[in-house]
The first five atom37 places (N, CA, C, CB, O) and aatype in JSON, in Angstrom:
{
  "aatype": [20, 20, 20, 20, 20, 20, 20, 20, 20, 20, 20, 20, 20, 20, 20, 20, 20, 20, 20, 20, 20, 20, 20, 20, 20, 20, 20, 20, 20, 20, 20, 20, 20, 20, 20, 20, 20, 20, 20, 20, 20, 20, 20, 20, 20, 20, 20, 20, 20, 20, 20, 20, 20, 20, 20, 20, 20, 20, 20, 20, 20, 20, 20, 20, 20, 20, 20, 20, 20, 20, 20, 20, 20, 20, 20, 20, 20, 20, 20, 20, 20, 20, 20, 20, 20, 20, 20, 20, 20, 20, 20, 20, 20, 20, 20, 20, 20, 20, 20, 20, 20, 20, 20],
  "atom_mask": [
    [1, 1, 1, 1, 1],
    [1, 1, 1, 1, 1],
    [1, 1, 1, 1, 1],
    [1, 1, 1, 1, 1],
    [1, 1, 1, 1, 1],
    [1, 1, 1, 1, 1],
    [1, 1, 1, 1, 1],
    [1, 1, 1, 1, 1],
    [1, 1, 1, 1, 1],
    [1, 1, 1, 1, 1],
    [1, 1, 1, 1, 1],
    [1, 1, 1, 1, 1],
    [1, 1, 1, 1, 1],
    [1, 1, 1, 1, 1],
    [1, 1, 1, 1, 1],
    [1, 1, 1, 1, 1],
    [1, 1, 1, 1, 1],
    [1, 1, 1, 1, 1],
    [1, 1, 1, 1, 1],
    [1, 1, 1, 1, 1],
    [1, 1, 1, 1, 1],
    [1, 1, 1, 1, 1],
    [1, 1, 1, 1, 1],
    [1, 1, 1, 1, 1],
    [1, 1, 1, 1, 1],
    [1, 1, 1, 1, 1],
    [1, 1, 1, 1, 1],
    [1, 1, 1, 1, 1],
    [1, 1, 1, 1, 1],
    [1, 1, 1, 1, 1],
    [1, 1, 1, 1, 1],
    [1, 1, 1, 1, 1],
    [1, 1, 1, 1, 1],
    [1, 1, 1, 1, 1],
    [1, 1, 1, 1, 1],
    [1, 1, 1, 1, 1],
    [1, 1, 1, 1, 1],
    [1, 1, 1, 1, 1],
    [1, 1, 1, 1, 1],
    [1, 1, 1, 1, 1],
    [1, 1, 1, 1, 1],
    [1, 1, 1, 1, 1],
    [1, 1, 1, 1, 1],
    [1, 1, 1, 1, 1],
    [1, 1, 1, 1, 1],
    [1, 1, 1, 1, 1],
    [1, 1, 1, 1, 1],
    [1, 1, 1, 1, 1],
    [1, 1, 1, 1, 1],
    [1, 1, 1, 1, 1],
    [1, 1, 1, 1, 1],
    [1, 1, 1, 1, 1],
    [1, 1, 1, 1, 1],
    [1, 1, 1, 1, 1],
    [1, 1, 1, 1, 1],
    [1, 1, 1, 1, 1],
    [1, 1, 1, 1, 1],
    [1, 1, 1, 1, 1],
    [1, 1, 1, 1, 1],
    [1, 1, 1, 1, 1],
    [1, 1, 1, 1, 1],
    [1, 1, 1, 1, 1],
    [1, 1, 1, 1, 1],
    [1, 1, 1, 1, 1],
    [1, 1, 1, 1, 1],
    [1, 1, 1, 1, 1],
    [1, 1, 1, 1, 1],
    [1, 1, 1, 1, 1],
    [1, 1, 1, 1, 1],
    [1, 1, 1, 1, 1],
    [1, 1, 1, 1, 1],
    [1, 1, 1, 1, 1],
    [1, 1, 1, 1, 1],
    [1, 1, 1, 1, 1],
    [1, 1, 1, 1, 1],
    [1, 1, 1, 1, 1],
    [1, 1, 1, 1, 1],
    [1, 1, 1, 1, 1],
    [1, 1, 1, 1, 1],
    [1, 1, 1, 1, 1],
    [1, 1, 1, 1, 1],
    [1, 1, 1, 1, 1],
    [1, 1, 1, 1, 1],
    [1, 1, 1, 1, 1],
    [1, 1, 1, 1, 1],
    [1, 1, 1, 1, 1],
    [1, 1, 1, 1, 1],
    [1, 1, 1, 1, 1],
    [1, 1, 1, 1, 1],
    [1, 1, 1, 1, 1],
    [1, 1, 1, 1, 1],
    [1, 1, 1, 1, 1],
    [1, 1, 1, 1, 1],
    [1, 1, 1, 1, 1],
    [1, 1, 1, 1, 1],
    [1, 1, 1, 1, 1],
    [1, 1, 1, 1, 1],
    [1, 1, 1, 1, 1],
    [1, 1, 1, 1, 1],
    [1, 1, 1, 1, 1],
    [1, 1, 1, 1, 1],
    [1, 1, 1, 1, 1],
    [1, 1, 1, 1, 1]
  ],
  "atom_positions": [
    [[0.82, -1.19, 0.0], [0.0, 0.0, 0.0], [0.87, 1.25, 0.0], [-0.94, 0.0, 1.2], [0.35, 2.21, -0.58]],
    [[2.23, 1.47, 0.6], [2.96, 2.02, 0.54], [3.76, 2.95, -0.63], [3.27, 1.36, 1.0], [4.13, 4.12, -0.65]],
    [[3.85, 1.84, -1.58], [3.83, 2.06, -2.6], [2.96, 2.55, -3.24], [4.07, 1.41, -2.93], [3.26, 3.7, -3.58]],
    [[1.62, 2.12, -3.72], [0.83, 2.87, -4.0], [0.07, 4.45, -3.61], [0.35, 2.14, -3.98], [-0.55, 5.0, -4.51]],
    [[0.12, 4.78, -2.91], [0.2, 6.05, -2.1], [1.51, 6.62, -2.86], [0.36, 5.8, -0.3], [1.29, 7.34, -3.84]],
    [[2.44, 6.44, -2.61], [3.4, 6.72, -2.81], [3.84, 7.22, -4.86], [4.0, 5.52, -2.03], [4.57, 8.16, -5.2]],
    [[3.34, 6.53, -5.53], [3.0, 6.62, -6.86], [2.03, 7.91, -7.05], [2.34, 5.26, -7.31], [2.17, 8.96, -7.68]],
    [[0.79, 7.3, -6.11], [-0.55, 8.35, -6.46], [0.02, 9.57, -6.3], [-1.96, 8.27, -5.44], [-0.08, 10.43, -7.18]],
    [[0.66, 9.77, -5.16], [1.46, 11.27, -4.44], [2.54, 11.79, -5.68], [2.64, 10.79, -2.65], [2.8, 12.97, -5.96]],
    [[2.93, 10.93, -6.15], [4.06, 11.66, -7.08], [3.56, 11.98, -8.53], [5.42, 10.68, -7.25], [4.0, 12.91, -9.21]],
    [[2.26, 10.82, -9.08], [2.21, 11.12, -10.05], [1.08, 12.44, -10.36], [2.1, 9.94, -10.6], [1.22, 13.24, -11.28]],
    [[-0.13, 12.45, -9.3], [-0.91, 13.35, -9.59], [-0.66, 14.61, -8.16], [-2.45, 12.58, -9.84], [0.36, 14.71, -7.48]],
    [[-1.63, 15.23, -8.05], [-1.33, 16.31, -7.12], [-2.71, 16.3, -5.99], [-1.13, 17.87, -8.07], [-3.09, 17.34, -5.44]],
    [[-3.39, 14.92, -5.75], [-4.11, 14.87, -4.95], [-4.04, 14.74, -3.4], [-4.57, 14.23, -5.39], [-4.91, 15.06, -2.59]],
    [[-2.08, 13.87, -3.04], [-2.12, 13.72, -1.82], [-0.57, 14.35, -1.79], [-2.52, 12.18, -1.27], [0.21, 14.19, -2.73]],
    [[-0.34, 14.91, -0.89], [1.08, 15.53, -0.19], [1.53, 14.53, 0.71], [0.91, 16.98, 0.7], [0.88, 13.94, 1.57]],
    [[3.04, 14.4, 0.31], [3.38, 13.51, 1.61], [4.6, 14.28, 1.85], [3.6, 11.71, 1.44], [5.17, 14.86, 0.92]],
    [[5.12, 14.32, 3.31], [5.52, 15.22, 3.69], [7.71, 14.37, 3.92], [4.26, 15.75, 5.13], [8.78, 14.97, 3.85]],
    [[7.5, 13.33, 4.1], [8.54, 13.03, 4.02], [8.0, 11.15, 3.77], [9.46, 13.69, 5.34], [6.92, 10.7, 3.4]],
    [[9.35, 10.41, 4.18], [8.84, 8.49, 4.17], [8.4, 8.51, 5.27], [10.01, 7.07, 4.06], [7.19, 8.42, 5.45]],
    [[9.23, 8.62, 6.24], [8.31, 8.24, 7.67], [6.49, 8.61, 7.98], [9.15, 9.17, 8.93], [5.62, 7.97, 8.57]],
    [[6.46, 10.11, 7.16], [4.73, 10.3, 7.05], [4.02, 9.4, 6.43], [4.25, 11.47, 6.32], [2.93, 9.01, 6.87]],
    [[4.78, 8.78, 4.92], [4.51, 8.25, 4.26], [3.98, 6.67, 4.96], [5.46, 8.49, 3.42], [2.86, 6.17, 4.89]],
    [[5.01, 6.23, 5.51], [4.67, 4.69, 6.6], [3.99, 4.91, 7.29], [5.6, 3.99, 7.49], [3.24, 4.0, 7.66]],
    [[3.86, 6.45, 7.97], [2.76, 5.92, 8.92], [1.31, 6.47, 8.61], [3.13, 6.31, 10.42], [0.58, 6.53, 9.59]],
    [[0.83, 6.86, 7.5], [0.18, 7.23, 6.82], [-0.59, 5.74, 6.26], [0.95, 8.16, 5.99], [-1.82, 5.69, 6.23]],
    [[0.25, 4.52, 5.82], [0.02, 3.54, 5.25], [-0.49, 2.81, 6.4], [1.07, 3.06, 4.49], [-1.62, 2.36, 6.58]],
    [[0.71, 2.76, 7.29], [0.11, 2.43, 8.82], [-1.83, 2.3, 9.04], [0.75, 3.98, 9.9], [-2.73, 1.47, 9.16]],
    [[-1.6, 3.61, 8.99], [-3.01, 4.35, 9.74], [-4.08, 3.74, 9.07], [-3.2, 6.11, 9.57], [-5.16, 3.52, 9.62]],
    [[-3.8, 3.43, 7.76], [-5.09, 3.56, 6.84], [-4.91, 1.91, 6.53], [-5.01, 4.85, 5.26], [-5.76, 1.57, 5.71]],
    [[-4.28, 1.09, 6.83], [-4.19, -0.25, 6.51], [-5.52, -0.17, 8.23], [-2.08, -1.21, 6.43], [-6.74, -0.04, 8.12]],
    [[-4.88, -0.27, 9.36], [-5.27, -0.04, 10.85], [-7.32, 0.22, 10.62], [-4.11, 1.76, 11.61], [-8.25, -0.47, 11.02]],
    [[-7.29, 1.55, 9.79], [-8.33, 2.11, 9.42], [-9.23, 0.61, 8.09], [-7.66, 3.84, 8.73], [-10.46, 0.64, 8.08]],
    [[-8.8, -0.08, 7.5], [-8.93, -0.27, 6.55], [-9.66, -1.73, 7.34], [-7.71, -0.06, 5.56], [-10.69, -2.26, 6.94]],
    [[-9.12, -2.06, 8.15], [-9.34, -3.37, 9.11], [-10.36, -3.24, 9.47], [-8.56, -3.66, 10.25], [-11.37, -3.77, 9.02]],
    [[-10.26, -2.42, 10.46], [-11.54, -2.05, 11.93], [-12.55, -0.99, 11.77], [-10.78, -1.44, 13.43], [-13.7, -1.06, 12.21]],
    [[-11.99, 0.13, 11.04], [-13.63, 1.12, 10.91], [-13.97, 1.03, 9.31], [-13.45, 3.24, 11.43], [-15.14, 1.38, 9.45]],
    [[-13.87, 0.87, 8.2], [-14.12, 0.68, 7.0], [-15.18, -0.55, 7.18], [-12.8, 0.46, 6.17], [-16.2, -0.53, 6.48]],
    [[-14.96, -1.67, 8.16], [-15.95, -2.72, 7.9], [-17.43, -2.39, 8.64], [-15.31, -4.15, 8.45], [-18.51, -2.89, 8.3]],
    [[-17.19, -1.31, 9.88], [-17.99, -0.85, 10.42], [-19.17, 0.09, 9.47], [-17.25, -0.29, 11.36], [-20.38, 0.3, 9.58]],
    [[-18.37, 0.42, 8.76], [-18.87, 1.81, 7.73], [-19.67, 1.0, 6.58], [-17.3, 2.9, 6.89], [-20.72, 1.45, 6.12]],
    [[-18.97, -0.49, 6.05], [-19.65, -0.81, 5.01], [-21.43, -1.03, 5.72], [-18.8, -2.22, 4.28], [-22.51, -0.6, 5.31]],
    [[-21.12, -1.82, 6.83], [-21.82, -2.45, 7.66], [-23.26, -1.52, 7.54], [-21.03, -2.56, 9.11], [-24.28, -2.05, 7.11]],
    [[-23.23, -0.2, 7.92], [-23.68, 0.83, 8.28], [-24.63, 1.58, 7.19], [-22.61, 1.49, 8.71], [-25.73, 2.12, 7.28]],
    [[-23.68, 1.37, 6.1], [-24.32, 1.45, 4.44], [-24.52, 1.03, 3.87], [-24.14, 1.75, 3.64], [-24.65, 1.66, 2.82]],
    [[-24.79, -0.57, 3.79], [-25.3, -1.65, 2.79], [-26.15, -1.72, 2.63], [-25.18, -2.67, 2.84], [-26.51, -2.9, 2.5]],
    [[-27.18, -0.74, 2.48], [-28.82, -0.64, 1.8], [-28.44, 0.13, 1.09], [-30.22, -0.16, 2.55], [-29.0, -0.18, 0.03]],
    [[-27.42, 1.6, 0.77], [-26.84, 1.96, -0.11], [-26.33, 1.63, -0.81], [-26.47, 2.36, 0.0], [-26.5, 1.97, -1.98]],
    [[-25.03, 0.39, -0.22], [-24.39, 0.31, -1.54], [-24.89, -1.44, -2.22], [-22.42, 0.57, -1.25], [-24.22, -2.28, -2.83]],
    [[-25.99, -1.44, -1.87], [-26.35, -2.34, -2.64], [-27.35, -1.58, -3.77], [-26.96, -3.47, -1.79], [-27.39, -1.89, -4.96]],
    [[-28.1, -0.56, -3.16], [-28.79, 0.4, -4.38], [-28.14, 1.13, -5.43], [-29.47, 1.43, -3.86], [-28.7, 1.56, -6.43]],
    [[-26.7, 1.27, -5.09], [-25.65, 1.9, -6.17], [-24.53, 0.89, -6.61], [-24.86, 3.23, -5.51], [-23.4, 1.14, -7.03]],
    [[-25.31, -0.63, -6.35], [-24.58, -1.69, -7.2], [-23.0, -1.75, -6.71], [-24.68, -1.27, -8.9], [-22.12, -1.99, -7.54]],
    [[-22.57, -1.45, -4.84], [-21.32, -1.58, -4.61], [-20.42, -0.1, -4.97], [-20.93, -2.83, -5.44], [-19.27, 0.09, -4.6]],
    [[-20.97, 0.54, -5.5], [-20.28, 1.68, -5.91], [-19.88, 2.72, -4.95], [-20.99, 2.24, -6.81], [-18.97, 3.55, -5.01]],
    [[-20.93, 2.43, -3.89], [-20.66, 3.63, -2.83], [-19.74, 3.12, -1.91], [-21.96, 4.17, -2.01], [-19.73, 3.68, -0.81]],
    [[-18.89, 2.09, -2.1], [-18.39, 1.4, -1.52], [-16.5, 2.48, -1.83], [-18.89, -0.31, -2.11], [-15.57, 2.33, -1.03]],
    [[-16.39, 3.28, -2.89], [-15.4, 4.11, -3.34], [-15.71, 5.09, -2.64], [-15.27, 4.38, -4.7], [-14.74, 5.73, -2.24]],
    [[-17.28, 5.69, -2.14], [-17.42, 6.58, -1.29], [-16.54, 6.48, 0.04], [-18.72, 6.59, -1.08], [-15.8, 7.26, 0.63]],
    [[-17.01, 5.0, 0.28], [-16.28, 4.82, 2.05], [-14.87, 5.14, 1.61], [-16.34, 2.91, 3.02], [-14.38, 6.09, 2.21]],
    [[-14.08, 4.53, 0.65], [-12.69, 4.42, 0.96], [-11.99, 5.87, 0.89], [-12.02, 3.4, -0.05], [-10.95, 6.14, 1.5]],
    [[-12.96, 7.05, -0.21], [-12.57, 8.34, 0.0], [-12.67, 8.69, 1.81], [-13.61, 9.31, -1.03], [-11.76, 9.29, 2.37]],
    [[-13.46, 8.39, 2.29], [-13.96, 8.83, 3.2], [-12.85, 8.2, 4.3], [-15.46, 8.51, 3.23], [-12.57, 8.91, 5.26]],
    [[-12.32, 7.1, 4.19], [-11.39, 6.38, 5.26], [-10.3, 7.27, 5.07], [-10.98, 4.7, 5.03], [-9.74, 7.86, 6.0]],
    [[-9.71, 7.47, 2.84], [-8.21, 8.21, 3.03], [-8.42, 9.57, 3.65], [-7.36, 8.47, 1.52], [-7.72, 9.98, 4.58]],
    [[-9.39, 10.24, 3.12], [-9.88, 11.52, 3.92], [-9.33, 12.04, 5.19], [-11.15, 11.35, 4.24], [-8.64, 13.04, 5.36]],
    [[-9.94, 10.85, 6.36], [-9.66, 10.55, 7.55], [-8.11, 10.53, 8.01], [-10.27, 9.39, 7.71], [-7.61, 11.14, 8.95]],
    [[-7.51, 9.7, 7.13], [-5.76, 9.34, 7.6], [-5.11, 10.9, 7.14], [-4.8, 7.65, 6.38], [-3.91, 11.11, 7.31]],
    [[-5.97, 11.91, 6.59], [-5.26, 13.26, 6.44], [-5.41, 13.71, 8.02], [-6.06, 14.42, 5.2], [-4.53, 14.23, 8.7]],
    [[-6.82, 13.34, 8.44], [-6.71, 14.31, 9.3], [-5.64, 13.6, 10.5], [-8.25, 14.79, 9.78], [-4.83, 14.31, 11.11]],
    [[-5.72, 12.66, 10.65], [-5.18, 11.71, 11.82], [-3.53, 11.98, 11.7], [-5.64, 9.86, 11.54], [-2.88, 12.01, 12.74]],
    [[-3.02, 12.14, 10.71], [-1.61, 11.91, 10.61], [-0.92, 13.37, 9.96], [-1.34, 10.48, 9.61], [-1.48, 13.54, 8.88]],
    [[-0.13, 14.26, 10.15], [0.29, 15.62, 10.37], [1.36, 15.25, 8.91], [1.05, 16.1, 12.22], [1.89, 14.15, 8.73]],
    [[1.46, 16.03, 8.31], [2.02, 15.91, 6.78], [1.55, 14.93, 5.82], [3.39, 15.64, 6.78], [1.96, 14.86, 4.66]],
    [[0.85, 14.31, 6.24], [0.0, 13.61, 5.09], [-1.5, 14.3, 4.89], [-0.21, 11.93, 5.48], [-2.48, 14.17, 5.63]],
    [[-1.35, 15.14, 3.54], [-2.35, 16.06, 3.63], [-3.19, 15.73, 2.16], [-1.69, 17.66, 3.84], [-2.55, 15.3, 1.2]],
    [[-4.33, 15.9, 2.08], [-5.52, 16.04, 1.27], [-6.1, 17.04, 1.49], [-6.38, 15.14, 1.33], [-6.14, 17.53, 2.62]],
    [[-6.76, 17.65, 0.27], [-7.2, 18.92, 0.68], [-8.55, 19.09, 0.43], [-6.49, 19.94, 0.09], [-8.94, 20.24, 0.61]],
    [[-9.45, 18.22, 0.04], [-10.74, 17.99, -0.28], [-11.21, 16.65, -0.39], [-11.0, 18.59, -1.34], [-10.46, 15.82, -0.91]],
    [[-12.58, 16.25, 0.12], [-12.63, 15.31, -0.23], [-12.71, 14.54, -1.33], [-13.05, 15.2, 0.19], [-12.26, 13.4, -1.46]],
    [[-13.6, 15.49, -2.54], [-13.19, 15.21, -3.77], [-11.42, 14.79, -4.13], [-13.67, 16.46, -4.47], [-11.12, 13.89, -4.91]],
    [[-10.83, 15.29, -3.7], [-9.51, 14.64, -4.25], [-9.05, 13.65, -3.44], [-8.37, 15.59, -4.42], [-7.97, 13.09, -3.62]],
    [[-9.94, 13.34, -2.36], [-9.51, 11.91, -1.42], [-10.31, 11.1, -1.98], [-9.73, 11.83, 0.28], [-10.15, 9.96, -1.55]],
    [[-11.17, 11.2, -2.83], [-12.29, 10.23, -3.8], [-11.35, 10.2, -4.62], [-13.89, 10.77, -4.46], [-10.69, 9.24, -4.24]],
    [[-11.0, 10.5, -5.24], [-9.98, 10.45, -6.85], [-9.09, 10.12, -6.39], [-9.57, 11.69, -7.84], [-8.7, 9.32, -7.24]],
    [[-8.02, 10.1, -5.26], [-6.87, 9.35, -4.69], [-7.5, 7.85, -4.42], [-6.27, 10.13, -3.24], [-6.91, 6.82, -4.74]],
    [[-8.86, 7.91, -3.73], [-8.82, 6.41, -3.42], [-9.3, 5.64, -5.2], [-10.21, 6.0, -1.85], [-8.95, 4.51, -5.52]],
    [[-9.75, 6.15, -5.69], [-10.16, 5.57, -6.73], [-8.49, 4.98, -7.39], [-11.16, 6.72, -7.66], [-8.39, 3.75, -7.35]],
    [[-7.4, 5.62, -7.9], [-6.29, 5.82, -8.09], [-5.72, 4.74, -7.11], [-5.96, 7.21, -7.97], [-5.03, 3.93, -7.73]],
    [[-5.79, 4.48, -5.78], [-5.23, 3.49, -5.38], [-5.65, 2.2, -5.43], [-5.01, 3.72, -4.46], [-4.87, 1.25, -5.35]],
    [[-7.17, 2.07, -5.58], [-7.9, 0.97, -5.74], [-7.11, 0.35, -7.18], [-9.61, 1.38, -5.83], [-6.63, -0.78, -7.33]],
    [[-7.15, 1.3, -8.0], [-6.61, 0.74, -8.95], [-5.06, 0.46, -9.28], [-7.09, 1.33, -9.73], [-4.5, -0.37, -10.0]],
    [[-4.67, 1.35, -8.57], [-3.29, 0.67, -8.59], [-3.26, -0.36, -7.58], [-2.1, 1.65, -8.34], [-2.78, -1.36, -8.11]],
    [[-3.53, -0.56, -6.42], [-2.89, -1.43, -5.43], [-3.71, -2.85, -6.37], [-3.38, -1.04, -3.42], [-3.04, -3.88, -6.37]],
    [[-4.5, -2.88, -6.8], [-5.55, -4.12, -7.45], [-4.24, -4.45, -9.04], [-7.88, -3.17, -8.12], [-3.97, -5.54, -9.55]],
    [[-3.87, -3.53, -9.3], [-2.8, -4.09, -10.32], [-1.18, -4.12, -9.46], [-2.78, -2.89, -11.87], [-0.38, -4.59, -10.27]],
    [[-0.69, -3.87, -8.53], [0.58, -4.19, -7.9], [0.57, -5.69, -7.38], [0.85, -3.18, -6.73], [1.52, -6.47, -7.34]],
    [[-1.03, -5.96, -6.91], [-1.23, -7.27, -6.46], [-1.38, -8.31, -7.77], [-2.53, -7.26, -5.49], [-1.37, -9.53, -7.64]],
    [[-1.54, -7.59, -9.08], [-1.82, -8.32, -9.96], [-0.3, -8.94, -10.47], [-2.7, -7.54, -10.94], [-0.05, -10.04, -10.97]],
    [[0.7, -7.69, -10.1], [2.15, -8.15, -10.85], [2.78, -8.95, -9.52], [3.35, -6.59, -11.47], [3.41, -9.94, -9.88]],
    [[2.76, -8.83, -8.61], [3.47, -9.52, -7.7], [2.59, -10.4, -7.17], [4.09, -8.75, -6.76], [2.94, -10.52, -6.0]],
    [[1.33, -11.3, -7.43], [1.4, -12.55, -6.97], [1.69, -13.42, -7.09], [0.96, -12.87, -6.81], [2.25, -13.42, -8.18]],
    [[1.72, -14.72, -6.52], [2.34, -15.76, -6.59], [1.93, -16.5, -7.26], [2.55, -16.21, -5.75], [2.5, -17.59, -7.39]]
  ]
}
């Protein structure tokens, strides 16, 4: 995930990272986040995102990277629109990093 973040941050201008160590614990936070409140959240909205066919399901994950801006000090986003377009951007990259490096 590290990587990916890390790509998204360099190639477009949606997430700032402030040095590596922000960067790890940024990945940290949102792996942590990605576990325990993301499943809470789907939980919470699945009459939605079954009416938008799973789709609002890119809502939550804007909404989780969103979150790891505010939680973690140099890892910055500046809207949520561009924490929607970052997570979209990582979905798709981390879904093709897992595609080149599995086993």
């Amino acid at each position: 995930m590290s990587l990916a973040i890390f790509i998204v941050a360099n190639i477009t201008n949606l997430i700032y990272i402030n040095n590596l160590k922000t960067l790890i614990l940024g990945s940290l936070i949102l792996g942590i986040l990605n576990v325990f409140f993301k499943p809470i959240l789907i939980f919470f909205t699945l009459p939605l995102s079954i009416m938008t066919l799973g789709l609002f399901i890119l809502i939550i994950n804007g909404v989780v990277l969103y979150l790891v801006s505010f939680l973690v000090s140099g890892f910055e986003i500046q809207s949520f629109g561009k924490a929607f377009l970052a997570a979209i951007f990582l979905t798709i990259l981390g879904a093709f990093i897992n595609w080149i490096v599995k086993d």
